[in-house]
HTML snippet that shows the backbone in 3Dmol.js (N, CA, C, O; Angstrom):
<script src="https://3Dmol.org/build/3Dmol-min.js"></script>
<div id="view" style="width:600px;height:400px;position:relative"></div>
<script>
const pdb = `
ATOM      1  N   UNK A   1      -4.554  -5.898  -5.694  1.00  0.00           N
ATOM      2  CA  UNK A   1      -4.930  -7.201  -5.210  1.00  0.00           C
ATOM      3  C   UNK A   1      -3.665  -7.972  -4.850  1.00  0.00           C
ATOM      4  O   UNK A   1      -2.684  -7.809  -5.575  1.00  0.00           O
ATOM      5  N   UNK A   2      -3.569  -8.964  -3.591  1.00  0.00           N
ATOM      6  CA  UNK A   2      -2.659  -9.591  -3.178  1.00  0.00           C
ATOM      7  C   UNK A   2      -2.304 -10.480  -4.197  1.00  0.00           C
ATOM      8  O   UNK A   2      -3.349 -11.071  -4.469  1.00  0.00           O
ATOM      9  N   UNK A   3      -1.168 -11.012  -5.097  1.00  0.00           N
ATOM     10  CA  UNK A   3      -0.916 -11.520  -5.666  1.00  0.00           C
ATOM     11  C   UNK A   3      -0.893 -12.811  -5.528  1.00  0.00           C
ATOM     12  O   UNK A   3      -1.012 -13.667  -6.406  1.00  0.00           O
ATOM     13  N   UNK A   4      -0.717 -12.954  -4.255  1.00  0.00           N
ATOM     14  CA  UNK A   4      -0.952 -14.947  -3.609  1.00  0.00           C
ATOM     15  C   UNK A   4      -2.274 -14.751  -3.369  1.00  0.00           C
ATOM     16  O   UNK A   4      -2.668 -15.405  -2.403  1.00  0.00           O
ATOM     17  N   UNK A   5      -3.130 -14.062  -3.920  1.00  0.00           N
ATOM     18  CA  UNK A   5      -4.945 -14.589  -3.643  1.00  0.00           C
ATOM     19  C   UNK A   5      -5.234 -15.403  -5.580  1.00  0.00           C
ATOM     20  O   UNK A   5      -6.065 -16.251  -5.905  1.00  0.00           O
ATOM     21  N   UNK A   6      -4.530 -14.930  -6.171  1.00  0.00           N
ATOM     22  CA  UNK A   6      -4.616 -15.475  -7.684  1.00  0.00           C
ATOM     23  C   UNK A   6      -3.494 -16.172  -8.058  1.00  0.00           C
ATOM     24  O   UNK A   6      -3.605 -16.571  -9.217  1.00  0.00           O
ATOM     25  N   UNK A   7      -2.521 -16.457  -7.570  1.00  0.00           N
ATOM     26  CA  UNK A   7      -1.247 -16.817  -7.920  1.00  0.00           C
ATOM     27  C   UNK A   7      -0.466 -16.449  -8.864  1.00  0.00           C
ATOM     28  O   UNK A   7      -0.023 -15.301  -8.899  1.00  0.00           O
ATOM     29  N   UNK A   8      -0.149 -17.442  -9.855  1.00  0.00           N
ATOM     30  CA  UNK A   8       1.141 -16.644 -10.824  1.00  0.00           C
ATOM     31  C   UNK A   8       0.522 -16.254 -12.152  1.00  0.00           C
ATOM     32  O   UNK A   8       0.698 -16.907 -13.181  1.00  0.00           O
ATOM     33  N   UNK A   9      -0.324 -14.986 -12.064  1.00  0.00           N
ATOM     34  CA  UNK A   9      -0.672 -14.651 -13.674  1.00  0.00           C
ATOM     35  C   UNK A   9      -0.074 -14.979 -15.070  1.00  0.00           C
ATOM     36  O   UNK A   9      -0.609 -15.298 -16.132  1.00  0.00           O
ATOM     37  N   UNK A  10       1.392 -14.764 -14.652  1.00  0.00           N
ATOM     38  CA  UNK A  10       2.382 -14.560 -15.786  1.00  0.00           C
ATOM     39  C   UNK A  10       2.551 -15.843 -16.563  1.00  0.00           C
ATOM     40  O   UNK A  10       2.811 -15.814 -17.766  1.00  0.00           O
ATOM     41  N   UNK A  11       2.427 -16.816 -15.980  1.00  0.00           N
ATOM     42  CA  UNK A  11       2.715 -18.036 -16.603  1.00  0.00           C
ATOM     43  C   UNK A  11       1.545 -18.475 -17.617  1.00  0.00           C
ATOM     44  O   UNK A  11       1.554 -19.519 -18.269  1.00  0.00           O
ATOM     45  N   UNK A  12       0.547 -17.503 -17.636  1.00  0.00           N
ATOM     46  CA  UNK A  12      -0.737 -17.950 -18.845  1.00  0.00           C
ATOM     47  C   UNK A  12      -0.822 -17.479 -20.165  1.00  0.00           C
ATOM     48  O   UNK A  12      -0.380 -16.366 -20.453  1.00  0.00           O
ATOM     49  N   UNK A  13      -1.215 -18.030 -20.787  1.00  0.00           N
ATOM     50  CA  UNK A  13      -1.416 -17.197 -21.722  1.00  0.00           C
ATOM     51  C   UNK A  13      -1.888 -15.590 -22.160  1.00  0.00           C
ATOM     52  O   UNK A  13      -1.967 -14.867 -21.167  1.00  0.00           O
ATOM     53  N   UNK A  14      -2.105 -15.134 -23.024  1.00  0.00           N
ATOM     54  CA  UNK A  14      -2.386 -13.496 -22.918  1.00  0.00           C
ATOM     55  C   UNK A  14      -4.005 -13.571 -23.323  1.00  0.00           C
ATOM     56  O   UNK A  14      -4.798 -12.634 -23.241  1.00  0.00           O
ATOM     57  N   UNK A  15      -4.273 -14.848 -23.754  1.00  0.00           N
ATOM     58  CA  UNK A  15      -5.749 -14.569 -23.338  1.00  0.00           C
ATOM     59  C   UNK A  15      -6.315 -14.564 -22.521  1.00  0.00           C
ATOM     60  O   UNK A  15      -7.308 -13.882 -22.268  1.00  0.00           O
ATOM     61  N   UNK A  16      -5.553 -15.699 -21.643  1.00  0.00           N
ATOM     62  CA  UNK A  16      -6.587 -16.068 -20.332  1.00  0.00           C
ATOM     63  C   UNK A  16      -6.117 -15.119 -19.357  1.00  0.00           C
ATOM     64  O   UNK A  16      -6.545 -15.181 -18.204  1.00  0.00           O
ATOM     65  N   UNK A  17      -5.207 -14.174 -19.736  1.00  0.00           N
ATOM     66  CA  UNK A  17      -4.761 -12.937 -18.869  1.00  0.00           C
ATOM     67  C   UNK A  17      -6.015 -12.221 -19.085  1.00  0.00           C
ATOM     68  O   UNK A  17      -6.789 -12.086 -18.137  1.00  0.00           O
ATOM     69  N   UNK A  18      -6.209 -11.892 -19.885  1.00  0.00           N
ATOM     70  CA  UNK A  18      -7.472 -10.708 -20.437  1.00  0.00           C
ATOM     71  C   UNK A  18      -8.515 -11.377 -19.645  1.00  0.00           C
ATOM     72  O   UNK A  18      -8.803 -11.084 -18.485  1.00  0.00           O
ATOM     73  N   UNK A  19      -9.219 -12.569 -20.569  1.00  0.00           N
ATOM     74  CA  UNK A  19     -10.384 -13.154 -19.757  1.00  0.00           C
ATOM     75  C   UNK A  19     -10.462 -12.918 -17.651  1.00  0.00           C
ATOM     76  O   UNK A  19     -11.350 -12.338 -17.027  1.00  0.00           O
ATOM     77  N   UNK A  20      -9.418 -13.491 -17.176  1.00  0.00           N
ATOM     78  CA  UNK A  20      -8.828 -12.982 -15.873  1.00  0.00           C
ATOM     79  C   UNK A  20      -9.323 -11.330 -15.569  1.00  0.00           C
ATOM     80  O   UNK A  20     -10.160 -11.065 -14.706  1.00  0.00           O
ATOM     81  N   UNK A  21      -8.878 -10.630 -16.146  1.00  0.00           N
ATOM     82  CA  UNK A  21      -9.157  -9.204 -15.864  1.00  0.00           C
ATOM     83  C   UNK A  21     -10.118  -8.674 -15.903  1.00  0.00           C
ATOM     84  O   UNK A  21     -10.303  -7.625 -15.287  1.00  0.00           O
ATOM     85  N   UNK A  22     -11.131  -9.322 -16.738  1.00  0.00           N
ATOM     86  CA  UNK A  22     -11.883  -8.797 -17.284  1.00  0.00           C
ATOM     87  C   UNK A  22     -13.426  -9.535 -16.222  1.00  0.00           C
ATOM     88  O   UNK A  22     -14.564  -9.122 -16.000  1.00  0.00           O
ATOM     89  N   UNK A  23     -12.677 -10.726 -15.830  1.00  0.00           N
ATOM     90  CA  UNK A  23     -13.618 -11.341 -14.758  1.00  0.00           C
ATOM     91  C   UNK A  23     -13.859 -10.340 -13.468  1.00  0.00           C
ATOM     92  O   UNK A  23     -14.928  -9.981 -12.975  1.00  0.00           O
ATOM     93  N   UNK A  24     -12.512 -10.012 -13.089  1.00  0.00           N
ATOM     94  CA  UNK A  24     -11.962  -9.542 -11.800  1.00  0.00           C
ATOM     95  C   UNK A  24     -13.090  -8.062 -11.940  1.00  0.00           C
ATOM     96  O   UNK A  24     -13.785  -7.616 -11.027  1.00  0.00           O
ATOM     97  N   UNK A  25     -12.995  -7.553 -13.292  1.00  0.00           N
ATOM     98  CA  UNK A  25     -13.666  -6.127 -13.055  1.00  0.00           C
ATOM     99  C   UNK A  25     -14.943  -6.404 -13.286  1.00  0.00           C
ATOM    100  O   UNK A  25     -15.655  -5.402 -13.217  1.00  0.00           O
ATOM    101  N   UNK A  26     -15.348  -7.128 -13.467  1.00  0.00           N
ATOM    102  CA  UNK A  26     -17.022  -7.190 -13.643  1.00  0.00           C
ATOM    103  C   UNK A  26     -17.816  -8.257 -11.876  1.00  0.00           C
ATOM    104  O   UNK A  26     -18.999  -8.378 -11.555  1.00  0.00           O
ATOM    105  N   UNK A  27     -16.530  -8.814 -11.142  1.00  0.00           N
ATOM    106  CA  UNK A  27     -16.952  -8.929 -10.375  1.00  0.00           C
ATOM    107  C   UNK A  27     -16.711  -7.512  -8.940  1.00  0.00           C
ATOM    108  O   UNK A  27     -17.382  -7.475  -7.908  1.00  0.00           O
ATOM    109  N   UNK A  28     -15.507  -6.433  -9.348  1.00  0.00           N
ATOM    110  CA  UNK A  28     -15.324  -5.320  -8.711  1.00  0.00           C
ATOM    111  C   UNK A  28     -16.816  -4.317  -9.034  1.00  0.00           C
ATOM    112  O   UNK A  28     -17.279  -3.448  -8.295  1.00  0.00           O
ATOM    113  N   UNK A  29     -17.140  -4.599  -9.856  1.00  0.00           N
ATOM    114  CA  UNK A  29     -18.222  -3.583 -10.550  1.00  0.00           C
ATOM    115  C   UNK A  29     -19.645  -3.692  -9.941  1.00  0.00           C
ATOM    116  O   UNK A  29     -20.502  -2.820  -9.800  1.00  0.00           O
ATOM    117  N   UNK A  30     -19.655  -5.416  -9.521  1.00  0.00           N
ATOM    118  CA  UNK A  30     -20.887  -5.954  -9.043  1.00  0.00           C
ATOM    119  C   UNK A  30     -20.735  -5.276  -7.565  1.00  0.00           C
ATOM    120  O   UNK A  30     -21.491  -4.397  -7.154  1.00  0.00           O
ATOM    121  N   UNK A  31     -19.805  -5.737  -6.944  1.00  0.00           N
ATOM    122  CA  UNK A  31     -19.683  -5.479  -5.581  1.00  0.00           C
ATOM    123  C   UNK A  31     -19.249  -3.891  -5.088  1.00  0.00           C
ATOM    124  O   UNK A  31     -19.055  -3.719  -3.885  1.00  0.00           O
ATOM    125  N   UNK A  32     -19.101  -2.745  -6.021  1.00  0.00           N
ATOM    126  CA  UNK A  32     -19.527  -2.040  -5.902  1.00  0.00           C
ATOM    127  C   UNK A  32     -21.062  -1.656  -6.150  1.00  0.00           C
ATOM    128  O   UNK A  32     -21.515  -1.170  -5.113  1.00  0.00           O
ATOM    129  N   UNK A  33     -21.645  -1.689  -6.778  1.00  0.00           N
ATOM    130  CA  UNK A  33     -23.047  -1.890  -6.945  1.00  0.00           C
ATOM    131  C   UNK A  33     -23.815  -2.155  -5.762  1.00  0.00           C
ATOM    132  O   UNK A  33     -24.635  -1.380  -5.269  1.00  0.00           O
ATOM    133  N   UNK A  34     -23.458  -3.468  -5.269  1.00  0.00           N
ATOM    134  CA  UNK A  34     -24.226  -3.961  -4.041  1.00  0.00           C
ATOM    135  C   UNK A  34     -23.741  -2.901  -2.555  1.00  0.00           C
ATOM    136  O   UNK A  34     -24.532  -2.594  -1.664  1.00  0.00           O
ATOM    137  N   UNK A  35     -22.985  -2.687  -2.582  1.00  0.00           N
ATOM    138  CA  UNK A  35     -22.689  -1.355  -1.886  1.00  0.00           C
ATOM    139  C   UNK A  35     -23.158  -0.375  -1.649  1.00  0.00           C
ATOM    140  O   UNK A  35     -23.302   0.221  -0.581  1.00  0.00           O
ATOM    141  N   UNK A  36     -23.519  -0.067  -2.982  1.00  0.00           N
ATOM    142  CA  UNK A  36     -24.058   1.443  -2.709  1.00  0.00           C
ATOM    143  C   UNK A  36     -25.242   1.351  -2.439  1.00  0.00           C
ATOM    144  O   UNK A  36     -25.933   2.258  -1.975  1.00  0.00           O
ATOM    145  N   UNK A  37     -25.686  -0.035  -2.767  1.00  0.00           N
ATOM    146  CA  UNK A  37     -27.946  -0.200  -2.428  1.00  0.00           C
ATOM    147  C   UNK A  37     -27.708  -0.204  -1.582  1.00  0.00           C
ATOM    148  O   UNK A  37     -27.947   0.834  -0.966  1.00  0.00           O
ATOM    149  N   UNK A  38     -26.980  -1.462  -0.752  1.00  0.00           N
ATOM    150  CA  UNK A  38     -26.853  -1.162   0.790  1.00  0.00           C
ATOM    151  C   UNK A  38     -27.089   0.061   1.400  1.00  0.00           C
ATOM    152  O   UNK A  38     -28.085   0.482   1.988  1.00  0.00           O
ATOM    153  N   UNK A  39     -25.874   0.627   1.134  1.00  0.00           N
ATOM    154  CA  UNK A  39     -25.738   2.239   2.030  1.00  0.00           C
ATOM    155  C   UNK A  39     -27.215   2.529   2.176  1.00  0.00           C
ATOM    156  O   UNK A  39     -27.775   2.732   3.253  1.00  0.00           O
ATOM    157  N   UNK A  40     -27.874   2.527   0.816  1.00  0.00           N
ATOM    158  CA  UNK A  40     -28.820   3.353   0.481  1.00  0.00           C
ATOM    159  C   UNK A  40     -30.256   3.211   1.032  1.00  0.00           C
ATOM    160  O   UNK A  40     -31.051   4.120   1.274  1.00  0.00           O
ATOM    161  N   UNK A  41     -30.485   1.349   1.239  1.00  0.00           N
ATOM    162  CA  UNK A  41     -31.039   1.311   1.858  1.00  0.00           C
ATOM    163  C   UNK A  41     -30.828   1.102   3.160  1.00  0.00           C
ATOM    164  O   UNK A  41     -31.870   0.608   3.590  1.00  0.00           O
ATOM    165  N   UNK A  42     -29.958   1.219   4.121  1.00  0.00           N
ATOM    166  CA  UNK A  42     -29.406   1.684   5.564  1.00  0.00           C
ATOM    167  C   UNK A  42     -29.856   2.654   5.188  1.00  0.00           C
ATOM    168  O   UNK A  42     -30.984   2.516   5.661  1.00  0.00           O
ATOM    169  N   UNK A  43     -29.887   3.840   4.546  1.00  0.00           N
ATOM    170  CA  UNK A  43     -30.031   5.273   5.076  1.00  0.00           C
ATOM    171  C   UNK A  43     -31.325   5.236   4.948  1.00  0.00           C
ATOM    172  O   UNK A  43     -31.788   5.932   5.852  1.00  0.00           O
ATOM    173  N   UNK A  44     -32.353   4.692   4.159  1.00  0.00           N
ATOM    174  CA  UNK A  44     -33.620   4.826   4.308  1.00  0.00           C
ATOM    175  C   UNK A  44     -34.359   4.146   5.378  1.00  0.00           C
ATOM    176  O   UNK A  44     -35.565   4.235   5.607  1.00  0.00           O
ATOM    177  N   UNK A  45     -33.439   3.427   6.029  1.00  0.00           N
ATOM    178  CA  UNK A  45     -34.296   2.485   6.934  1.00  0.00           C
ATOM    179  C   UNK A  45     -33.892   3.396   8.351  1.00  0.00           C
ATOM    180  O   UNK A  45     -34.689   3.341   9.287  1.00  0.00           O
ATOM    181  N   UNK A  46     -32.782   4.138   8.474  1.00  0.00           N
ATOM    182  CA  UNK A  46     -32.349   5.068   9.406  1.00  0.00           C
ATOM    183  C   UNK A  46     -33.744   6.293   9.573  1.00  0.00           C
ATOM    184  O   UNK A  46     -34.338   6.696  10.572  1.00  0.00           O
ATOM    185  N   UNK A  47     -33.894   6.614   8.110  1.00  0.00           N
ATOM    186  CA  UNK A  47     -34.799   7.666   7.842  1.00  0.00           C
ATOM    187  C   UNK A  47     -35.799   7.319   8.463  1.00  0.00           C
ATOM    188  O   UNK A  47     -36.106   7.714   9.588  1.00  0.00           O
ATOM    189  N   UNK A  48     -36.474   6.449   7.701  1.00  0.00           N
ATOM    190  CA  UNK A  48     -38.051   6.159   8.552  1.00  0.00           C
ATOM    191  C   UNK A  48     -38.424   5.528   9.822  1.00  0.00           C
ATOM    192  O   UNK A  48     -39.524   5.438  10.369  1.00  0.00           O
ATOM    193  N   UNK A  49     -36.865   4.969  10.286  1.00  0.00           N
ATOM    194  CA  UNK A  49     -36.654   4.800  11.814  1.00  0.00           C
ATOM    195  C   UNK A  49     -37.023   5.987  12.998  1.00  0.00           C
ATOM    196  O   UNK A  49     -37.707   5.964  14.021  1.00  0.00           O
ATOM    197  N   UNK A  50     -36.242   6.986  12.342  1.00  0.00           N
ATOM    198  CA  UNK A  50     -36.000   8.606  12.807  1.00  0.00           C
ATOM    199  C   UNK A  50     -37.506   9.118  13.070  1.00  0.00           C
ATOM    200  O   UNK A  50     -38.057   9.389  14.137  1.00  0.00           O
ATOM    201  N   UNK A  51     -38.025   9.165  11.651  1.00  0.00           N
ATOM    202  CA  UNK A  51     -39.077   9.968  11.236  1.00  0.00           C
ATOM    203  C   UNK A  51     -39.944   9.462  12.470  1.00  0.00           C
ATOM    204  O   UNK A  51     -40.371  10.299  13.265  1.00  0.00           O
ATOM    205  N   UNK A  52     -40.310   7.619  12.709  1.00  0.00           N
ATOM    206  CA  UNK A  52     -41.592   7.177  13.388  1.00  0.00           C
ATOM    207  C   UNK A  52     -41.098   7.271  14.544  1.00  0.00           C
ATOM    208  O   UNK A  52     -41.850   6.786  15.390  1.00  0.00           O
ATOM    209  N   UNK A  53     -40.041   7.738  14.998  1.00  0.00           N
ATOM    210  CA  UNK A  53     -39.632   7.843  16.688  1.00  0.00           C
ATOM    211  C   UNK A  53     -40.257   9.594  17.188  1.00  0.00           C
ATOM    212  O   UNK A  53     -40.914   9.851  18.196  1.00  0.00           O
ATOM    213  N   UNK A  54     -39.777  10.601  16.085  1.00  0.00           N
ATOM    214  CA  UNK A  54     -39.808  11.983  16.183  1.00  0.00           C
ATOM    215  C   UNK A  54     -41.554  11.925  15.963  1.00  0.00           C
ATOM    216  O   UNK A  54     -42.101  12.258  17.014  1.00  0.00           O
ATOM    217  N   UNK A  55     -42.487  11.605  14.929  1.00  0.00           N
ATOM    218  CA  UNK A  55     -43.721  11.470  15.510  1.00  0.00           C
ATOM    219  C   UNK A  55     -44.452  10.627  16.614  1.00  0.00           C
ATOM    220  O   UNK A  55     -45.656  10.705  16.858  1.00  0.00           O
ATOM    221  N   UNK A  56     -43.532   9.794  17.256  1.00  0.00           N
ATOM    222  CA  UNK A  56     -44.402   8.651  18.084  1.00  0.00           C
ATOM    223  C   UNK A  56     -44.056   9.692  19.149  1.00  0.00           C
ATOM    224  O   UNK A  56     -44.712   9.470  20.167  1.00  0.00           O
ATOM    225  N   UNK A  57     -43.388  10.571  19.244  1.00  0.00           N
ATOM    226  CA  UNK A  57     -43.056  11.152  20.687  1.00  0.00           C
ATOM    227  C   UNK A  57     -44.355  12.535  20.877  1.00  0.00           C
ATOM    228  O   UNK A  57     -44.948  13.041  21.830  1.00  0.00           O
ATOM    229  N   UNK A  58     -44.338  12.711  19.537  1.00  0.00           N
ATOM    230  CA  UNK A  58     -45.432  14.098  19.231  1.00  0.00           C
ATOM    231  C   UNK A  58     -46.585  13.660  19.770  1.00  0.00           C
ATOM    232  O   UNK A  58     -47.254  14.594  20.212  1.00  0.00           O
ATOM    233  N   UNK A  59     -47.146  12.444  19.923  1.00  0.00           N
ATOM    234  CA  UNK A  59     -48.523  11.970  20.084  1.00  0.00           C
ATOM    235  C   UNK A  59     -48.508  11.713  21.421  1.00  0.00           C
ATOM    236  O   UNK A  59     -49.516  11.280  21.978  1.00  0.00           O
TER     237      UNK A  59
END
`;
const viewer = $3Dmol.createViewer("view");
viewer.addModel(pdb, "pdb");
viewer.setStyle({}, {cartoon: {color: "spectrum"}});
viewer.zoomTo();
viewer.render();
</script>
């Protein structure tokens, strides 16, 4: 992470260092999360996109 997006860590205490880190990964954790539904539902919406084009042509 860019260090001028949080500024000067060092000057805090060692708790509010932890608390800090511990924010940072539970908001990395979320936004991986939301990621992968995404993908997931893009690929299902690709799927049944696919599927009703390949039967609408059969008929």
């Amino acid at each position: 992470m860019d260090k001028s997006m949080i500024g000067d860590l060092d000057s805090l205490p060692e708790a509010d260092k932890l608390r800090m880190a511990a924010m940072i990964e539970q908001l990395q954790v979320r936004d991986r999360w939301f990621i992968q539904h995404v993908v997931s539902w893009d690929n299902t919406i690709m799927t049944c996109t696919s599927y009703a084009v390949v039967e609408g042509r059969k008929e």
